[in-house]
Each structure stands twice: as structure tokens, then as C-alpha cells.
C-alpha positions in Angstrom: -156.2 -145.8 -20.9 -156.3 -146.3 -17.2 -153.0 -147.6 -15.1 -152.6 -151.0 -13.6 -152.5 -151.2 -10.1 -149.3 -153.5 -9.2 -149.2 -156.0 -6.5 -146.9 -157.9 -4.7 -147.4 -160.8 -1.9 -145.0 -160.9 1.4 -145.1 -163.6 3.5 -148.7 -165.5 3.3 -150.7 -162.7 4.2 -149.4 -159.3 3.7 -150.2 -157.5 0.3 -147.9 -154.8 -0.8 -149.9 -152.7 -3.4 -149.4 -149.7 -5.8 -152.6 -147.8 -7.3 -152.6 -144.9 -9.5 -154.1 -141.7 -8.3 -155.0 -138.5 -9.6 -152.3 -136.5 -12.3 -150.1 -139.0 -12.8 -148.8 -140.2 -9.3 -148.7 -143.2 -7.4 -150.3 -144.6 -3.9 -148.3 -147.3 -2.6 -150.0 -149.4 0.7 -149.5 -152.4 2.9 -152.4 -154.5 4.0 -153.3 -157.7 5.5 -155.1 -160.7 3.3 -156.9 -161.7 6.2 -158.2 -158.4 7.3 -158.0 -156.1 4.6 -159.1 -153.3 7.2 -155.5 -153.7 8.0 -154.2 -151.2 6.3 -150.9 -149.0 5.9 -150.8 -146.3 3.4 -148.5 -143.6 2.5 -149.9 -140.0 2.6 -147.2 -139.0 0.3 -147.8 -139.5 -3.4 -144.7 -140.5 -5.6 -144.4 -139.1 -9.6 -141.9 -142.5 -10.1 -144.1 -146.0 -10.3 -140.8 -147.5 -9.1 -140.5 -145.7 -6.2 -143.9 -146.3 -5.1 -143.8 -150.0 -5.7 -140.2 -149.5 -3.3 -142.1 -147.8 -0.7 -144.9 -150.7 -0.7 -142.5 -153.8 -0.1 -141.4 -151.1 2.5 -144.0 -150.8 4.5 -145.0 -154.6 4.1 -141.5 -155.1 5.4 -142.6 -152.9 8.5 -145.9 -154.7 8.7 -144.1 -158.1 8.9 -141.6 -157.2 12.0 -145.0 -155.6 13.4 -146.3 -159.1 13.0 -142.9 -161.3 14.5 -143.2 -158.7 17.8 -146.9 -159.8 18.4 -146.2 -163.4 18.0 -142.9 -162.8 19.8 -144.9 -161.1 23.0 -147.8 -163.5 22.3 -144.9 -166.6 23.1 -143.7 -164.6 25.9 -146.7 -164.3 27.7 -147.3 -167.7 27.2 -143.9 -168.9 28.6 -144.4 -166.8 31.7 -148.1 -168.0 32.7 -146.5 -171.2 32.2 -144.0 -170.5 34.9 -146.2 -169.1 37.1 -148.5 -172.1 36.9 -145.7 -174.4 37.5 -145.0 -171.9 41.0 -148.4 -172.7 42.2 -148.2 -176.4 41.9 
């Protein structure tokens, strides 16, 4: 009887994801609803289902802050050519 994959949902679009692989271990992953080529994986397989489901919400934690610092920059970049239009004028 095969394994069931386990999956978890951070934010609105970020998936964190355990599948089993071969001889009993687990591949935990990160990836993004809205691009699933979007992808973080762990090259390291874990014996512990728990652990690997830990090491997902992990990585979809990373994937998150990696999201906030583009939107951050994104904001920035906005605020600035804003300033520099209001220069010109």
C-alpha cells in the first residue's frame, strides 16, 4: 500500500508538500500555487515523515520572506521613481 503524500497551505499561494520516495524516506518541497515551476526541494531525504513534513513548512517559511523582500524592493522602487518624478516637475 502506497504512502500519502501530505500537504500543507502557507499564505494563499505557497504549498508546503511531503511525498514518499524510494525505501522508506521522505521528500519534503516548497512550491508556488501559481507557478508550480516554483519550486524548492530538499536534496536530503529524511527516514522520520515528521521531520520531513518540519522541513517543508520550513522551506515555505523561506519562500514566504523571499516573497515580502520582492514586494518590499518592488514598493521601494516604486517610492523612489516617485520621488524622482516629483524632482523633475
Amino acid at each position: 500500500m502506497a504512502e500519502l503524500a501530505w500537504r500543507r497551505t502557507h499564505e494563499a499561494d505557497i504549498v508546503a508538500e511531503v511525498i514518499p520516495a524510494a525505501d522508506a524516506v521522505w521528500s519534503a518541497a516548497a512550491w508556488l500555487q501559481s507557478n508550480p515551476i516554483v519550486i524548492v526541494r530538499t536534496e536530503r531525504r529524511m527516514e522520520s515523515r515528521e521531520s520531513a513534513c518540519a522541513k517543508a513548512d520550513a522551506l515555505a517559511r523561506l519562500m514566504t520572506c523571499f516573497e515580502c523582500r520582492v514586494d518590499v524592493r518592488l514598493m521601494r522602487n516604486a517610492a523612489r521613481s516617485r520621488r524622482t518624478s516629483q524632482k523633475e516637475r
